[in-house]
C-alpha positions in Angstrom: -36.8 -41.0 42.7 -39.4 -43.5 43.3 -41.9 -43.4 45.2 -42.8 -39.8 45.0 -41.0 -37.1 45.4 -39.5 -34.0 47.6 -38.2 -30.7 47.8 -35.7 -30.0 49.8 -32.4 -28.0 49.0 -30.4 -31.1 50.4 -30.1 -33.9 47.8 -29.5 -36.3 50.5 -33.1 -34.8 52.0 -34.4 -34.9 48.4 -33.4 -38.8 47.8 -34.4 -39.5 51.9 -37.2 -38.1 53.4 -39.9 -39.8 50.9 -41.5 -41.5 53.7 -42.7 -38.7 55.3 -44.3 -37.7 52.2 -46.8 -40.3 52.8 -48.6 -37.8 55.1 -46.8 -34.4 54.7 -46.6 -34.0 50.8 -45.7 -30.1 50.0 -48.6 -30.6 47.4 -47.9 -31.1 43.9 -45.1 -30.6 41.5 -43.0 -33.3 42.5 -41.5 -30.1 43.1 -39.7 -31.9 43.5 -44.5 -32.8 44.5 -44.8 -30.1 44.5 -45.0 -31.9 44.8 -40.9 -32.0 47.6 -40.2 -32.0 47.9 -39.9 -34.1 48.3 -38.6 -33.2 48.8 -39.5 -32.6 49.7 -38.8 -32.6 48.7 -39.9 -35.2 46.5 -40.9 -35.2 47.4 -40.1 -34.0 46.4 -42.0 -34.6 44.5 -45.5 -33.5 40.5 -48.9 -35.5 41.0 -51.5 -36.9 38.6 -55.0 -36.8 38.2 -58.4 -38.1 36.6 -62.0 -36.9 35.7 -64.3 -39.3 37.1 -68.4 -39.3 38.0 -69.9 -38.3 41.2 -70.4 -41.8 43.5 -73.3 -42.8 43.0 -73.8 -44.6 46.8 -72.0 -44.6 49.9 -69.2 -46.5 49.5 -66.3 -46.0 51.7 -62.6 -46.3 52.0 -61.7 -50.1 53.5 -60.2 -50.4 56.9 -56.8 -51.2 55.2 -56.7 -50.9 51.8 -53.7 -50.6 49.2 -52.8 -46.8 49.0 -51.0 -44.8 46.3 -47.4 -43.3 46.1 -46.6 -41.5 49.4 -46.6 -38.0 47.3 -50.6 -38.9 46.6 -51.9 -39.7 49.7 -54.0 -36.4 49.9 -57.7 -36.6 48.9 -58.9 -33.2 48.7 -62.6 -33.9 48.1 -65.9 -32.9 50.0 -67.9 -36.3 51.6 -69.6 -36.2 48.4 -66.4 -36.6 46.2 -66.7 -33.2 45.3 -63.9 -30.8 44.8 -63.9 -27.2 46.2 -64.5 -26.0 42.1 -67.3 -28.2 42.4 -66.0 -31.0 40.5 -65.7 -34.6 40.8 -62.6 -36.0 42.4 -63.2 -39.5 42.0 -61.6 -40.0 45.9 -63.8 -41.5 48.3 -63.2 -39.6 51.4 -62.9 -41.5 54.8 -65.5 -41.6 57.3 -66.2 -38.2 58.9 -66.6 -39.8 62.6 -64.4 -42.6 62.9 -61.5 -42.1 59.8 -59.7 -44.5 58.0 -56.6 -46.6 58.3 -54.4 -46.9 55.0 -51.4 -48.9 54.2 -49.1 -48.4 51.3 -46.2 -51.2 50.4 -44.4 -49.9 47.6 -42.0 -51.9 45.6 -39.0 -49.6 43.6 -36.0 -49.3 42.0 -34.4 -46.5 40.3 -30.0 -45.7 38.9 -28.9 -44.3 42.6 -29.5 -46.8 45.5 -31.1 -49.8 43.3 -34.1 -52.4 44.3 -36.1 -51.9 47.5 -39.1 -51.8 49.8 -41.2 -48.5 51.1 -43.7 -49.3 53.7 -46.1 -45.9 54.4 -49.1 -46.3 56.9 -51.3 -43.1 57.5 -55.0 -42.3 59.4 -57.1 -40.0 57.6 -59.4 -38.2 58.9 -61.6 -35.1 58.0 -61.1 -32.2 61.2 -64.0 -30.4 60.4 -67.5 -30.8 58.1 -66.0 -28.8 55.3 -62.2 -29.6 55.1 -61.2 -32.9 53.0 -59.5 -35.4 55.2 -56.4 -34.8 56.6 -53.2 -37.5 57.3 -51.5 -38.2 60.0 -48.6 -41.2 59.5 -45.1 -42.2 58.4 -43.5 -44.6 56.5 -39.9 -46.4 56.2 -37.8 -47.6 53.0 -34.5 -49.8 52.5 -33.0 -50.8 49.5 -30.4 -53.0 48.1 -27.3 -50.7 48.4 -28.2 -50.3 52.6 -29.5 -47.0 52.1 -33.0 -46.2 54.3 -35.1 -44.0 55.8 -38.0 -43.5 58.0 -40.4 -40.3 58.5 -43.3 -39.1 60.4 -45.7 -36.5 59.3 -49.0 -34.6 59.4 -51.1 -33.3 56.6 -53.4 -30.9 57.8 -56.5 -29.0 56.2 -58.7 -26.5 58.2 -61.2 -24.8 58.3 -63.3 -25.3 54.8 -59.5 -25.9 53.6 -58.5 -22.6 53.8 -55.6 -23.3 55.5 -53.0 -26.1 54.9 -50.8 -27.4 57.4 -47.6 -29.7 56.6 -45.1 -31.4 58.8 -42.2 -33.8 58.8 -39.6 -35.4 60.5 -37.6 -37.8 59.1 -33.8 -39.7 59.2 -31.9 -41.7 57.0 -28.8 -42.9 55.0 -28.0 -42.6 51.3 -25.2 -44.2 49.9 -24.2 -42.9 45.7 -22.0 -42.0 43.9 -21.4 -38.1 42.6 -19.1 -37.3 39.9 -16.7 -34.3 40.6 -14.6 -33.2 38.2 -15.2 -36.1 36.2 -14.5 -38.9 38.9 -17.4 -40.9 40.4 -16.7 -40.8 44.5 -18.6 -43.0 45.9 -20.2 -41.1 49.7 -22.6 -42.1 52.9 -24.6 -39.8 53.5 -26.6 -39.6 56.9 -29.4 -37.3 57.2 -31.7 -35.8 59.7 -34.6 -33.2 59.1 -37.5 -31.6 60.1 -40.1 -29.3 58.1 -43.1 -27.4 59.1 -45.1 -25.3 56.0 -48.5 -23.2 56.5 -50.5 -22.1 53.5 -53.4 -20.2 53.3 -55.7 -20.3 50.0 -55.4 -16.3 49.0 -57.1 -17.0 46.1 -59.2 -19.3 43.8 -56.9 -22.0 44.2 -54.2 -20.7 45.1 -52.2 -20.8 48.3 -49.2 -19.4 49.7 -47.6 -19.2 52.9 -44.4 -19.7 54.7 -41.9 -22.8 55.1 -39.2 -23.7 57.8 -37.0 -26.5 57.3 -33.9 -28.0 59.0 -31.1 -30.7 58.7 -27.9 -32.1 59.7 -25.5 -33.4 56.8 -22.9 -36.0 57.9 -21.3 -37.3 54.8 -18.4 -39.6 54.9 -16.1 -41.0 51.6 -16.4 -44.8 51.1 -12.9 -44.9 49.2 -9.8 -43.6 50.7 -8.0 -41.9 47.7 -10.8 -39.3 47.4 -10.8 -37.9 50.1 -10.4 -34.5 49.3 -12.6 -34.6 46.5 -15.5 -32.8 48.6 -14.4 -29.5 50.7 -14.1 -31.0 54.2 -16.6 -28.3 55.4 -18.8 -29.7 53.2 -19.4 -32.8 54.8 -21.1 -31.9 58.0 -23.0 -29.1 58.6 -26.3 -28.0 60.1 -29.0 -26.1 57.8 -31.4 -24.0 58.5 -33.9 -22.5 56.6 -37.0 -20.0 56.0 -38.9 -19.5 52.6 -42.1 -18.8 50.7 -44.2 -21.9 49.0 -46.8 -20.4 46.3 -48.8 -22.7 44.4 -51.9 -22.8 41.8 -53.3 -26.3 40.9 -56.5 -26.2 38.5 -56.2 -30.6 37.9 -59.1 -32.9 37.5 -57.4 -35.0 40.0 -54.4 -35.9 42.2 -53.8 -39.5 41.2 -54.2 -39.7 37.7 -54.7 -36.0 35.7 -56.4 -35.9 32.6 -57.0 -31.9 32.4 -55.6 -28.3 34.7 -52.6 -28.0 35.3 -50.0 -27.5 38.5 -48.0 -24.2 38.9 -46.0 -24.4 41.9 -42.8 -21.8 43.1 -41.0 -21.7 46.4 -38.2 -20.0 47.8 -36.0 -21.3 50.3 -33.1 -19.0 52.1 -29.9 -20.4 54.1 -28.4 -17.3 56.0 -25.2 -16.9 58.5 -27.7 -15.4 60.9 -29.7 -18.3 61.3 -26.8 -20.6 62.3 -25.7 -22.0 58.8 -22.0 -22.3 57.7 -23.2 -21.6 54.0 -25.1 -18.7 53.2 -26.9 -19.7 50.0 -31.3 -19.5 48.3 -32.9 -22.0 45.9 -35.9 -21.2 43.8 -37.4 -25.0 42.6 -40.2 -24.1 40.1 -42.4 -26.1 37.8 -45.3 -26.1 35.8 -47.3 -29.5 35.0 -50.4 -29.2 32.1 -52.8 -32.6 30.9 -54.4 -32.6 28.0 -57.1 -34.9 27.5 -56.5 -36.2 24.0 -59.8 -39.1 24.1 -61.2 -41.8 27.1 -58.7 -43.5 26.7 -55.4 -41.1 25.7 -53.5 -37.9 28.1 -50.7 -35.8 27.1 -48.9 -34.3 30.4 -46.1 -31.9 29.8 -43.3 -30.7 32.2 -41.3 -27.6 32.4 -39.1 -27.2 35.6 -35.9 -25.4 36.7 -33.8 -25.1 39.9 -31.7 -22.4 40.8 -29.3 -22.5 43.8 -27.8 -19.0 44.6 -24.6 -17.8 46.7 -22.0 -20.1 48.7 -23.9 -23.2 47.8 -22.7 -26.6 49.1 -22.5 -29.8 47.3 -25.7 -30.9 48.8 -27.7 -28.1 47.8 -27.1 -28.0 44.2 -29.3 -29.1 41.6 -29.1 -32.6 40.2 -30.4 -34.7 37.2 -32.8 -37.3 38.1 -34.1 -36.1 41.0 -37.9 -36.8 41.0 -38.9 -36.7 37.4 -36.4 -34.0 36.1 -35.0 -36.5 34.3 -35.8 -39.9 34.2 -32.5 -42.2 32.6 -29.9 -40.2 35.1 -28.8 -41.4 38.2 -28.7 -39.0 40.9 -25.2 -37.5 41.6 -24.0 -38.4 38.0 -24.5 -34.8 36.6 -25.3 -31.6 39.3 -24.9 -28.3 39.1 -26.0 -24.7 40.2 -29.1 -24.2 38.0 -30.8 -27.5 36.2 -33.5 -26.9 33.3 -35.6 -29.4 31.7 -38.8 -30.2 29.6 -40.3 -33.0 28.8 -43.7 -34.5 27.8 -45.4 -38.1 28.9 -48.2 -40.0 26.1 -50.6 -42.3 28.6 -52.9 -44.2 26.9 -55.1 -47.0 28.3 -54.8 -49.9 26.1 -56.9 -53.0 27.9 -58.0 -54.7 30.8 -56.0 -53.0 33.7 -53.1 -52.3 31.4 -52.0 -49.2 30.0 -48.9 -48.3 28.1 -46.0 -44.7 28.1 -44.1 -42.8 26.0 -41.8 -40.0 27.4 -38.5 -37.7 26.1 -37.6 -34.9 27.2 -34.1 -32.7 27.4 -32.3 -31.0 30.1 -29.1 -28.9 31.2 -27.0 -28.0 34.3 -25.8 -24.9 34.2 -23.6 -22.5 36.5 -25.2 -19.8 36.7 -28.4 -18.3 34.1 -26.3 -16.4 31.9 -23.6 -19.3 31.2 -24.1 -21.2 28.6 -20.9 -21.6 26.6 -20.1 -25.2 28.0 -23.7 -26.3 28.4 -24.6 -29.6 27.7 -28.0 -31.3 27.2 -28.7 -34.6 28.2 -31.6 -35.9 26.6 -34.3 -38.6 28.1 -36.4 -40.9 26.6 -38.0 -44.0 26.9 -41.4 -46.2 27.3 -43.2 -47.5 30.4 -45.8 -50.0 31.2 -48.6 -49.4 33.6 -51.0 -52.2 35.7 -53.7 -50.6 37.2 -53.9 -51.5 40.8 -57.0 -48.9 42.1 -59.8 -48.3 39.6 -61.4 -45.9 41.8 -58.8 -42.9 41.6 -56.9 -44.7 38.9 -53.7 -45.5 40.8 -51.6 -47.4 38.2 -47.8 -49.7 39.4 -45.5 -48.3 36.8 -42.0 -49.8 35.2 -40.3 -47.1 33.1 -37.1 -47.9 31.0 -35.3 -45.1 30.2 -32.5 -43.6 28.3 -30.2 -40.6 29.0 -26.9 -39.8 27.4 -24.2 -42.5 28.4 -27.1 -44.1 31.0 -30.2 -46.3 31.3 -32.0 -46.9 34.3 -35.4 -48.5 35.1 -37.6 -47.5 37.3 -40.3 -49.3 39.3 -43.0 -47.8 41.8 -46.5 -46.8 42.6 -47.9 -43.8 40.8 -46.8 -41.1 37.5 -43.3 -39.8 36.9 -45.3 -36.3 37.4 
């Protein structure tokens, strides 16, 4: 979903909490960013990035300034623009002293909730010589079908950035429509939800370290004759949950990547003990790689998968078209326990501020691993355009057209599918 992405086991969290993402990004692979996961979720989430020069002078972040997606706003560079690998970033950090002020409207549209507005608005600001900067902010969105949201978050790094602090809280409302058993019941979904994640870099870039989340689900049918169609238990129920987030990223950049890749594996457990009235896991993982193919010319491939294990509810399974896995399906149309996909994403600059995309890719839904005698695969494909709105860290506004099987969709937003 556009903007960003998150990763959390709820879909409602998944497709809701993105504004919290503006400051509290689980990292990278759109996992969903992982980046989230974006969520989150997101959410959540998969990021992009670029090889750029050292700055040459001192130039600084503005005092309010146009920002990228809410699953980018995380500059990981020395004052320098240096990376801890010792390469060049391309991000201008914010002044050490005073920090900076960043605003982000972001216009989108995407098959589940239609047309709308994000608004994120964050401080950064670097707590100590040798960290980058860290964020501090939130964010709101509404969009043509009444569905919104709104989320606060911090994005922490400490000490050298060793350690990596991330935390949410958000609320909101998703109305779609999910297809059970073949018949599109059209829900309202109210969420609320609260993360907190610690990672600590164990090795060369790589972290690891624990994750709590927890949410209230309180889903109502919009049509009368389905009731029934969802397990009454279902449709309200606390959540909450412990797990392990591990992730490796070796990319050029965050924004725009040209080069490295993005490993990046959770675990996320839902247990009686803990107060939850399903006991169920859910293992998001994904693996991003760029290839620089010329100046002007990237190749970015995407393998992901999503296994949710045990008494799982309708909100925690796995859906197509969350985040990036696939674009060209709306979310709710096609779900189930485990969800595969690859695809792969040609970027090439073509002139002035515009650039041009070509994507396809294939997925599956499967109930468990080791059933596949009904799977289907639901390819995706399409083209996008790209305008350049940051030449600095290369932020581009994107408009994707896609295809699936039986749907189309377009997308608009700030920021790559992954």
């Amino acid at each position: 979903m556009t903007p960003g992405s998150f990763s959390y086991d709820s879909l409602a969290v998944v497709a809701l909490l993105l504004p919290a993402m503006a400051c509290a990004a689980t990292g990278g692979s759109d996992p969903q960013e992982p980046a989230d996961s974006a969520s989150a979720t997101g959410q959540a989430n998969g990021s992009a990035q670029e090889t750029a020069e050292a700055p040459a002078g001192p130039t600084r972040w503005s005092r309010i300034r146009f920002s990228p997606s809410a699953a980018d706003m995380t500059p990981r560079p020395d004052k320098r623009g240096i990376t801890d690998a010792g390469e060049s970033s391309g991000v201008i950090p914010p002044d050490d002293e005073h920090g900076e002020f960043v605003m982000a409207p972001i216009p989108f549209a995407n098959p589940t909730i239609g047309a709308g507005l994000a608004l994120g608005a964050a401080y950064l600001v670097k707590l100590d010589p040798d960290s980058p900067p860290s964020t501090i902010g939130g964010g709101a969105m509404y969009s043509e079908n009444d569905s919104y949201a709104l989320g606060f978050g911090f994005k922490g790094y400490l000490d050298g950035d060793r350690y990596r602090v991330n935390a949410a809280v958000a609320k909101g409302r998703m109305n779609f429509d999910l297809v059970s058993d073949g018949v599109e019941v059209p829900l309202q979904e109210d969420v609320v939800g609260a993360n907190l994640e610690v990672l600590v870099r164990s090795f060369e870039r790589v972290y690891i370290g624990p994750t709590i989340i927890i949410f209230g689900v309180d889903t109502s049918i919009r049509r009368e004759e389905d009731e029934g169609a969802i397990p009454p238990e279902e449709l309200k129920a606390d959540n909450y949950g412990f797990g392990l987030h591990a992730l490796r990223d070796t990319r050029d950049s965050t924004f725009y990547p040209r080069s490295g890749s993005l490993a990046d594996t959770q675990i996320r457990t839902f247990v009686p003990a803990l107060g939850n009235e399903f006991s169920y896991r859910v293992l998001p993982l994904a693996y991003n790689h760029f290839f620089s193919l010329g100046e002007r010319d990237v190749l970015a491939l995407r393998a992901a998968g999503r296994f949710a294990i045990g008494d799982v509810p309708f909100y925690g399974r796995s859906y197509l078209g969350v985040g990036p896995d696939l674009r060209g399906y709306a979310v709710g149309s096609v779900s189930d326990d485990v969800l595969l996909s690859i695809q792969a994403e040609y970027r090439r600059e073509l002139f002035w501020r515009v650039g041009a995309v070509g994507f396809a890719g294939v997925g599956t839904v499967l109930p468990a691993l080791d059933e596949w005698d009904d799977a289907v695969a639901y390819p995706s494909a399409g083209f996008g355009v790209r305008l350049l709105l940051e030449e600095e860290n290369h932020v581009n506004f994107r408009v994707d057209f896609a295809w699936g099987r039986d749907q189309s969709a377009i997308y608009v937003g700030v920021g790559e599918a992954f």
